[in-house]
N, C-alpha and C positions, 0 to 999 in steps of 0.2 A: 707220745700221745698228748691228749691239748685235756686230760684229765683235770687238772689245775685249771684252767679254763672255760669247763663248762661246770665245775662245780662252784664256781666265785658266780659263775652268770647264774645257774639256778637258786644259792645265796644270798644274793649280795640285790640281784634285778628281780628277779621273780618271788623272793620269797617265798618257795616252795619246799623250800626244807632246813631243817638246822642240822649243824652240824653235829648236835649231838643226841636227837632223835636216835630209837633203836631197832633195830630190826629185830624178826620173833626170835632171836637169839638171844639180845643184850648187844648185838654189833655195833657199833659205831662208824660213822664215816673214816674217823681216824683208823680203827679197826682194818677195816677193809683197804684202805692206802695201805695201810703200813704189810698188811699180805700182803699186796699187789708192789711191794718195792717204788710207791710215788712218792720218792723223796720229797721233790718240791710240794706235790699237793700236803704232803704231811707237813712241810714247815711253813705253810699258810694256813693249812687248819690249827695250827699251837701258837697264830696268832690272836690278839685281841680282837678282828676283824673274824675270824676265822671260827673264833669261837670254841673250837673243840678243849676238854682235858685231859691231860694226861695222863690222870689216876685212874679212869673209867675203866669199869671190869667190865667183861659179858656175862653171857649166864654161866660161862665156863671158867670164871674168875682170869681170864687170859686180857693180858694187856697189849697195847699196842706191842710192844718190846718182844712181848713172847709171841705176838704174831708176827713179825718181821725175824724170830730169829725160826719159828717153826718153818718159814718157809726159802728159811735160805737168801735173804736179802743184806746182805755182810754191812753194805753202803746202808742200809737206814738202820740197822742193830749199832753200828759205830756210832751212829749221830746218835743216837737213844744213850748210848752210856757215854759219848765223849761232850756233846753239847747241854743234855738235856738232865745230863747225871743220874739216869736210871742205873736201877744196880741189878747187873743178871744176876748175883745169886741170892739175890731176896726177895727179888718177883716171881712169885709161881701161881700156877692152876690149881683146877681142884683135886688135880691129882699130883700136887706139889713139885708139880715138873719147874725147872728153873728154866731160863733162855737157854743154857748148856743144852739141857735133856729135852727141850725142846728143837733146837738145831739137828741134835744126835738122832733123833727119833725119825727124821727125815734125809738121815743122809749128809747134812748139811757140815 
């Protein structure tokens, strides 16, 4: 998908949204990529350009990390611990699920 592409054009040209605006959850754009497995849009939003960070919780205290591993996106849970040094078992929710128990909870 051209996901990465229309989000840099609503960004970047139209300014119509930041990326780190929230939805009535606490979601973040990052948030939402990193469920949805866009690796790419994810490592353009953790740029400078991009704007988003990496620390943001939602209301569910869930991080990108634990949303990429709740739903099973192996490829952006690797980059989250091998690039970006997130640590799955120190990241949890508020139900102190880790990215483990997060993956497990779904199968994953």
């Amino acid at each position: 998908g051209g996901s990465l592409e229309v989000v840099k054009w609503l960004v970047l040209s139209k300014g119509m949204c930041t990326t780190n605006k929230r939805a009535s959850d606490g979601m973040t754009t990052l948030h939402v990529a990193s469920a949805a497995g866009a690796l790419p849009l994810i490592e353009w939003l953790l740029t400078e350009e991009g704007g988003a960070d990496i620390a943001e919780r939602d209301a569910r205290e869930m991080t990108a990390l634990l949303w990429a591993a709740l739903h099973g996106n192996v490829e952006c849970v690797q980059w989250f611990v091998d690039v970006q040094k997130c640590d799955p078992e120190r990241e949890k929710n508020v139900l102190g699920w880790s990215a483990f128990t997060c993956a497990a909870a779904n199968g994953h």
